[in-house]
PDBQT receptor file of N, H, CA, C and O in Angstrom, charges set to zero:
ATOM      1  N   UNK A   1      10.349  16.136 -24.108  1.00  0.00    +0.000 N 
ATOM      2  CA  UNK A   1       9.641  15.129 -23.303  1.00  0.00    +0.000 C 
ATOM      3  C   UNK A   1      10.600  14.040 -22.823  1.00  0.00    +0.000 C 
ATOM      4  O   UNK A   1      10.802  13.872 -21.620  1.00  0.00    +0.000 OA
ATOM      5  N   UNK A   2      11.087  13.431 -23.604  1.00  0.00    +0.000 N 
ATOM      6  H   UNK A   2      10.922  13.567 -24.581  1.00  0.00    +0.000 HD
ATOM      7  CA  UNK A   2      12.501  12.243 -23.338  1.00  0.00    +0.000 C 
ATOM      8  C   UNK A   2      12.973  13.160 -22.162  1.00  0.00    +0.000 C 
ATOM      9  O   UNK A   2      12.660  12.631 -21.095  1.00  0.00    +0.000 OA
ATOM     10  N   UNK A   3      13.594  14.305 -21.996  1.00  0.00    +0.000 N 
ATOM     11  H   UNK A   3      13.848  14.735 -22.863  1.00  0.00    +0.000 HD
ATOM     12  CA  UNK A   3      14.872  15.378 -21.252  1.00  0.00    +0.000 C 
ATOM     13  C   UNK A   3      13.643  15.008 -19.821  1.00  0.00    +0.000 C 
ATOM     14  O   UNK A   3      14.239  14.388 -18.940  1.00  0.00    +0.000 OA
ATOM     15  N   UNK A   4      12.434  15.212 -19.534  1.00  0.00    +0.000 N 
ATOM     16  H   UNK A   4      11.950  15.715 -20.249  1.00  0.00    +0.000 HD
ATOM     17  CA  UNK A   4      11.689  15.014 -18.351  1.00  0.00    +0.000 C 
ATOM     18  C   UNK A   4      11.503  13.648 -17.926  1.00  0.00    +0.000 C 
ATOM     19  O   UNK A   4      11.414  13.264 -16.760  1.00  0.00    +0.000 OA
ATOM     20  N   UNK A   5      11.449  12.888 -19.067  1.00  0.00    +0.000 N 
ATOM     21  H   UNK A   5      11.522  13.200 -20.014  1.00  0.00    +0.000 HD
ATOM     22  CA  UNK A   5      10.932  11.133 -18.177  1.00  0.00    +0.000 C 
ATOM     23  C   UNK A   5      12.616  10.772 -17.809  1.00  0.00    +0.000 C 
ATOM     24  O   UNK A   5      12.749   9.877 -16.974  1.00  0.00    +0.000 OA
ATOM     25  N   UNK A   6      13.863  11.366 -18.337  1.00  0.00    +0.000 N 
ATOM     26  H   UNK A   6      13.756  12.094 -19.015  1.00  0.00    +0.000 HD
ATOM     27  CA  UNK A   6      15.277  10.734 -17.931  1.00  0.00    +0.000 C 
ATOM     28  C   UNK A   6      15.353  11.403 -16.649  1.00  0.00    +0.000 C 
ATOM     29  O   UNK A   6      15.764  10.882 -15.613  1.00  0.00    +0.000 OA
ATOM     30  N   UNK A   7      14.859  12.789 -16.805  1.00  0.00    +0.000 N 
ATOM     31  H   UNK A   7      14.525  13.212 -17.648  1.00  0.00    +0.000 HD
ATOM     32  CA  UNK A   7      15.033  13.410 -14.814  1.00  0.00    +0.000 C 
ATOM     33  C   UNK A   7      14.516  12.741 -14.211  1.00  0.00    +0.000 C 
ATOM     34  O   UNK A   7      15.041  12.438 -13.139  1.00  0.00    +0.000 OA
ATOM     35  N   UNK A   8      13.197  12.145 -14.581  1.00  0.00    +0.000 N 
ATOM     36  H   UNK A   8      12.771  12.391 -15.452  1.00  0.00    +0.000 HD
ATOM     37  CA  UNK A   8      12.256  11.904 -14.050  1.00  0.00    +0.000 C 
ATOM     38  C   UNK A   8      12.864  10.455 -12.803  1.00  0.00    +0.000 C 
ATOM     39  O   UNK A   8      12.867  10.310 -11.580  1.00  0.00    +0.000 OA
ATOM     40  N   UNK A   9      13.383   9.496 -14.207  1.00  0.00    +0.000 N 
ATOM     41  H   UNK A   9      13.380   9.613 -15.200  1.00  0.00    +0.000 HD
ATOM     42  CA  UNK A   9      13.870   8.448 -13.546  1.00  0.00    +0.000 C 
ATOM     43  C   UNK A   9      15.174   8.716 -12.836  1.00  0.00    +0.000 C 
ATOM     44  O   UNK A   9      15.472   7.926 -11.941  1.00  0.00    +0.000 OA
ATOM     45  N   UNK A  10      15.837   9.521 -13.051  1.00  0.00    +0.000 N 
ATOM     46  H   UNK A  10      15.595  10.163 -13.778  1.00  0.00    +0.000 HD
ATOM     47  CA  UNK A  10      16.970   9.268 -12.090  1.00  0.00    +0.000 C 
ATOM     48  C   UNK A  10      16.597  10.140 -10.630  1.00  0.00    +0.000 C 
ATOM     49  O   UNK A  10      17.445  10.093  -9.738  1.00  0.00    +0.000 OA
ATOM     50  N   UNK A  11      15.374  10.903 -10.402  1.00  0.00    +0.000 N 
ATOM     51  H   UNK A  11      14.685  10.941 -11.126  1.00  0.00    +0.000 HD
ATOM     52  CA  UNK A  11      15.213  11.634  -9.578  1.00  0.00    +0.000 C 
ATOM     53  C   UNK A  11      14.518  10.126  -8.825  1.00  0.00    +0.000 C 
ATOM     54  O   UNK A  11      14.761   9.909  -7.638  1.00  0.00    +0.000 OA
ATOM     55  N   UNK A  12      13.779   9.289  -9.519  1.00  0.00    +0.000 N 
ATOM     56  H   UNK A  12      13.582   9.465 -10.484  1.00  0.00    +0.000 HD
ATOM     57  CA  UNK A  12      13.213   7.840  -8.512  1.00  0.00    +0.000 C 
ATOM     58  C   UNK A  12      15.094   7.452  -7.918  1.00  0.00    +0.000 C 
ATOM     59  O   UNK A  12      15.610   7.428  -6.800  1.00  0.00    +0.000 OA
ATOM     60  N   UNK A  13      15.546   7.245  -9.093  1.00  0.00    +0.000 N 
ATOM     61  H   UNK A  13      15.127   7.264 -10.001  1.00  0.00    +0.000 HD
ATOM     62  CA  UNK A  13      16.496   6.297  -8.768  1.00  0.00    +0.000 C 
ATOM     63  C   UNK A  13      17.485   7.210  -7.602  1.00  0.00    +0.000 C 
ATOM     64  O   UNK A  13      18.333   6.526  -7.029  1.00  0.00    +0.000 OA
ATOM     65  N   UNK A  14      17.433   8.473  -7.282  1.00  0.00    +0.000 N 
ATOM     66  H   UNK A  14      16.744   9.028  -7.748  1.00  0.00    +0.000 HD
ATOM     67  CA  UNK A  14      18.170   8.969  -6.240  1.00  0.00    +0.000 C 
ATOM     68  C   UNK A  14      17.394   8.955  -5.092  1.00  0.00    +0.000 C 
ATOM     69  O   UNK A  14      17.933   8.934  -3.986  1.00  0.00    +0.000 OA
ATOM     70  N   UNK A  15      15.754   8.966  -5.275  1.00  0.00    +0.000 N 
ATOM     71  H   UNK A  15      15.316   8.983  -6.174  1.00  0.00    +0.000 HD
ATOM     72  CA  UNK A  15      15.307   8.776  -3.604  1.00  0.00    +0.000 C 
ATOM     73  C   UNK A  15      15.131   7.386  -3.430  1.00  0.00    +0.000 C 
ATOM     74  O   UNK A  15      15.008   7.075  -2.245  1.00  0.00    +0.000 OA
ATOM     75  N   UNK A  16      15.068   6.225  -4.427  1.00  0.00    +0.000 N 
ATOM     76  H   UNK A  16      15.168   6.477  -5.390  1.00  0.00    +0.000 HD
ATOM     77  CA  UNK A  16      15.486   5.279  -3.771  1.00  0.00    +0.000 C 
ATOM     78  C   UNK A  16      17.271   4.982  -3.091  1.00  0.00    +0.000 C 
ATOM     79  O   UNK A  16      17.521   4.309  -2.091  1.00  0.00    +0.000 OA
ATOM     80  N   UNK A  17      18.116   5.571  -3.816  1.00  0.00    +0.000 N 
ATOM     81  H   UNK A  17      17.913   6.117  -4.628  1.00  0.00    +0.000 HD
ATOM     82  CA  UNK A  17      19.031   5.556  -3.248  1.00  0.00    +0.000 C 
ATOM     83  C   UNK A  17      19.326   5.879  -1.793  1.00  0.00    +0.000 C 
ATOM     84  O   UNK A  17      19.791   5.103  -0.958  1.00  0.00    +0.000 OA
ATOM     85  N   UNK A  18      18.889   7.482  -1.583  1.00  0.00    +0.000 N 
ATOM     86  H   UNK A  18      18.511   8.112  -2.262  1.00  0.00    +0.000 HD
ATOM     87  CA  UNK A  18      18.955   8.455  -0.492  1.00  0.00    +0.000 C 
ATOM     88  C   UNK A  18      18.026   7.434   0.867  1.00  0.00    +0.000 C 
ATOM     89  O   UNK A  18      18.560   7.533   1.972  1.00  0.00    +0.000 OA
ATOM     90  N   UNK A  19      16.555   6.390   0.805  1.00  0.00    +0.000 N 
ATOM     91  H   UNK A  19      16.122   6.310  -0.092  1.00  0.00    +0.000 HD
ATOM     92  CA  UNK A  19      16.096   5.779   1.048  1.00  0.00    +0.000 C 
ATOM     93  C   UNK A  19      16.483   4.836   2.087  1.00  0.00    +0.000 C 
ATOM     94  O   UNK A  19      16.383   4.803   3.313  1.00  0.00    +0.000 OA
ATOM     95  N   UNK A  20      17.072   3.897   0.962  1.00  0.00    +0.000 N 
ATOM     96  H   UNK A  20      17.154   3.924  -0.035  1.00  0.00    +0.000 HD
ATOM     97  CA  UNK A  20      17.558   2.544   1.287  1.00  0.00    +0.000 C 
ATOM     98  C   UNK A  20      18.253   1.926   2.295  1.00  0.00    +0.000 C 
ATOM     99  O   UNK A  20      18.257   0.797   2.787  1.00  0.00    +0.000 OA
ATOM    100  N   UNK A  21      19.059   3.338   2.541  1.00  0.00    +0.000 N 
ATOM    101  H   UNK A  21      19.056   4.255   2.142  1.00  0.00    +0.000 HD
ATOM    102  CA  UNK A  21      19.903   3.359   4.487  1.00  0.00    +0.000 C 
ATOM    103  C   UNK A  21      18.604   2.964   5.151  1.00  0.00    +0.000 C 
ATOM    104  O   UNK A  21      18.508   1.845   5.657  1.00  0.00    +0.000 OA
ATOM    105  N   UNK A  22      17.571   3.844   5.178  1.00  0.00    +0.000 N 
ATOM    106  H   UNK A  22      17.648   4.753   4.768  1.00  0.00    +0.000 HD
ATOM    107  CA  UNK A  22      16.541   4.206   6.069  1.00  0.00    +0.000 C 
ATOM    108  C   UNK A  22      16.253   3.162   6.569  1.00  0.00    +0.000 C 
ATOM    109  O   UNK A  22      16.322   2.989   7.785  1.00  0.00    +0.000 OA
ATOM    110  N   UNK A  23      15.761   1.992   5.495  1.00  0.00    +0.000 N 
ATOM    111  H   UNK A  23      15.705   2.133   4.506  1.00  0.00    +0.000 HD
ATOM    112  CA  UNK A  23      14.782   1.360   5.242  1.00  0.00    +0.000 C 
ATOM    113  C   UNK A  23      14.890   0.019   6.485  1.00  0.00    +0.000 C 
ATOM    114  O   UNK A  23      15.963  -0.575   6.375  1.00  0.00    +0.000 OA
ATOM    115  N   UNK A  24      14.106  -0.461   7.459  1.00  0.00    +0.000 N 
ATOM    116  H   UNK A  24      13.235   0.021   7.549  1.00  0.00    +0.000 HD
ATOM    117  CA  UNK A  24      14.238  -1.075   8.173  1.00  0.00    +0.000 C 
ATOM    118  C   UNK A  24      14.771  -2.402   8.172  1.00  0.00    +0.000 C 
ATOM    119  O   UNK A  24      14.147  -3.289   8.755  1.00  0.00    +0.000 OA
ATOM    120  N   UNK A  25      15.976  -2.675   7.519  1.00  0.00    +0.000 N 
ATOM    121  H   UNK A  25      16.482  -1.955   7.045  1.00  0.00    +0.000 HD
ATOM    122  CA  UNK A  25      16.142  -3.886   7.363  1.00  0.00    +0.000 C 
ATOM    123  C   UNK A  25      16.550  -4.769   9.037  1.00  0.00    +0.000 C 
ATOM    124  O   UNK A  25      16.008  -5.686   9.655  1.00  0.00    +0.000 OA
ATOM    125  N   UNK A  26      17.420  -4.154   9.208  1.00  0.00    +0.000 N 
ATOM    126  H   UNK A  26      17.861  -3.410   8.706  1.00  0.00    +0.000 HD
ATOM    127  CA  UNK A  26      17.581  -4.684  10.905  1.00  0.00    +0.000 C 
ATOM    128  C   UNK A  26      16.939  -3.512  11.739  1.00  0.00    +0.000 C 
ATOM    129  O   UNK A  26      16.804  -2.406  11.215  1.00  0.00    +0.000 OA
ATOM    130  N   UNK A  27      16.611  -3.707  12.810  1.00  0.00    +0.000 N 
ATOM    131  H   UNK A  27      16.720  -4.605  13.237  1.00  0.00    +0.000 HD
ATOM    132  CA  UNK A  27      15.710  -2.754  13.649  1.00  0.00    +0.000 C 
ATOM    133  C   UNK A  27      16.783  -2.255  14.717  1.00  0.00    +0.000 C 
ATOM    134  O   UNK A  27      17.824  -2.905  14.620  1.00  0.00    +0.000 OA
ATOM    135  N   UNK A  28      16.805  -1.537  15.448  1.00  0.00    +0.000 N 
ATOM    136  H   UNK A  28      15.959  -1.009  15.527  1.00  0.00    +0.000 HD
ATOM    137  CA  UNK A  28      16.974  -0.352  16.680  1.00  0.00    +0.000 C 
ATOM    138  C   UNK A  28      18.797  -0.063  15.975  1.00  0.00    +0.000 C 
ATOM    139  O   UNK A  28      19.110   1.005  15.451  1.00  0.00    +0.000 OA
ATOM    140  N   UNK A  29      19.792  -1.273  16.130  1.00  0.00    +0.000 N 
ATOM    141  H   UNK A  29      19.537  -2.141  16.555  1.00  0.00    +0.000 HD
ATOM    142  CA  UNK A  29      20.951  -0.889  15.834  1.00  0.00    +0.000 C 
ATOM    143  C   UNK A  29      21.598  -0.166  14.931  1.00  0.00    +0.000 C 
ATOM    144  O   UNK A  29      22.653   0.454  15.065  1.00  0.00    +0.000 OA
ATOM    145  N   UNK A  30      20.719  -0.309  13.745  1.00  0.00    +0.000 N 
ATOM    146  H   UNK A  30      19.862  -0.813  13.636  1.00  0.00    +0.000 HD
ATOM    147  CA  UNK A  30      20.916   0.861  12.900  1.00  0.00    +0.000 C 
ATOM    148  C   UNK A  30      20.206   2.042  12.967  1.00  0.00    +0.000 C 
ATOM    149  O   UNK A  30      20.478   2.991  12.231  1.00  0.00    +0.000 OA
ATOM    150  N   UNK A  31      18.966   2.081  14.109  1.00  0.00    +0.000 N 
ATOM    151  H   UNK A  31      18.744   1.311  14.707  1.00  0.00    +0.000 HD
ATOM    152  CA  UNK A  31      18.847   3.913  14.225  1.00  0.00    +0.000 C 
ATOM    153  C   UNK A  31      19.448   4.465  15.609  1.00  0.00    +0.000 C 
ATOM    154  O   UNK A  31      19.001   5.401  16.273  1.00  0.00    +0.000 OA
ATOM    155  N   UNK A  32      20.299   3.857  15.819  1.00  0.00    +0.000 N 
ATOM    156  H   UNK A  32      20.661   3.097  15.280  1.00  0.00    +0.000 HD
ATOM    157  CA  UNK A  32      21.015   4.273  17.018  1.00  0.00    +0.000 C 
ATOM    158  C   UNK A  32      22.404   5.166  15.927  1.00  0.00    +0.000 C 
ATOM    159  O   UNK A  32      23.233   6.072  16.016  1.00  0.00    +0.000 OA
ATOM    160  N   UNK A  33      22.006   4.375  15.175  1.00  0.00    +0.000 N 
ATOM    161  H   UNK A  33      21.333   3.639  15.103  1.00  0.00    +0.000 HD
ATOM    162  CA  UNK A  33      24.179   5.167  14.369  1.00  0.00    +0.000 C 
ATOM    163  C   UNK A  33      23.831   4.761  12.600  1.00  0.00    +0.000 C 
ATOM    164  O   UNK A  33      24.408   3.978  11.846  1.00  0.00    +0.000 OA
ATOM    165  N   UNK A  34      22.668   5.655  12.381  1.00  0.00    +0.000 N 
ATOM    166  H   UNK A  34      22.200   6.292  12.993  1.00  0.00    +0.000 HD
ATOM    167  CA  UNK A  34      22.303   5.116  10.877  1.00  0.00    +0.000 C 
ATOM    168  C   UNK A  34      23.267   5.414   9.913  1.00  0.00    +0.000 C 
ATOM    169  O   UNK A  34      23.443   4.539   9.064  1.00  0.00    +0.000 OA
ATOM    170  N   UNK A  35      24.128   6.727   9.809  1.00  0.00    +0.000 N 
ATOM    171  H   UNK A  35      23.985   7.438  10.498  1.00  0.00    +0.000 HD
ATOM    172  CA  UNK A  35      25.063   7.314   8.718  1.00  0.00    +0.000 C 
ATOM    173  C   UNK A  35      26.189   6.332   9.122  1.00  0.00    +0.000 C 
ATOM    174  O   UNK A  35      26.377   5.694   8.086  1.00  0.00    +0.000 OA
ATOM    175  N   UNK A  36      26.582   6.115   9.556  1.00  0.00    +0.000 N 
ATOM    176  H   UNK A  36      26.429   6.634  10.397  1.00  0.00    +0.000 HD
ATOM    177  CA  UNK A  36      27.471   5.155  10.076  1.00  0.00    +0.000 C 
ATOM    178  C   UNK A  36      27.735   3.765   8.962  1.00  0.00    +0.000 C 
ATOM    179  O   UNK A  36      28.823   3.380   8.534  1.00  0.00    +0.000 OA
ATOM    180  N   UNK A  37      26.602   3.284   8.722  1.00  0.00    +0.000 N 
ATOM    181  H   UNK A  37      25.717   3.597   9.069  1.00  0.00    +0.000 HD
ATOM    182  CA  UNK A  37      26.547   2.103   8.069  1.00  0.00    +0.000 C 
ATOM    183  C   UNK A  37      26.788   2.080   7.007  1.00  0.00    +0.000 C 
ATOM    184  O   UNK A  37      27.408   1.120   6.549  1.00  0.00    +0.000 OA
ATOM    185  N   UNK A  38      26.390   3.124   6.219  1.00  0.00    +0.000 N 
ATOM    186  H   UNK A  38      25.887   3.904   6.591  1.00  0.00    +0.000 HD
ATOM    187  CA  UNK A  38      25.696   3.063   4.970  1.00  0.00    +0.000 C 
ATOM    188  C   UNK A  38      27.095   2.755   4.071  1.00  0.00    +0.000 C 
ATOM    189  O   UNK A  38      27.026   2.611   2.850  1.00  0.00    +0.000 OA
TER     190      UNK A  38
């Protein structure tokens, strides 16, 4: 059970990672050239 809630959390903690580019903090200039930034 422990071995599933530790996947568990690092599988949150990688789609917040994978995410966080996305996430609209400034608008149009970063979805013009998003990989770019990160």
């Amino acid at each position: 059970m422990k071995e599933e809630a530790r996947r568990k959390k690092e599988e949150v903690v990688v789609v917040m990672v994978v995410t966080t580019p996305f996430v609209p903090r400034r608008p149009p200039p970063s979805a013009s050239r998003p990989a770019r930034e990160v």
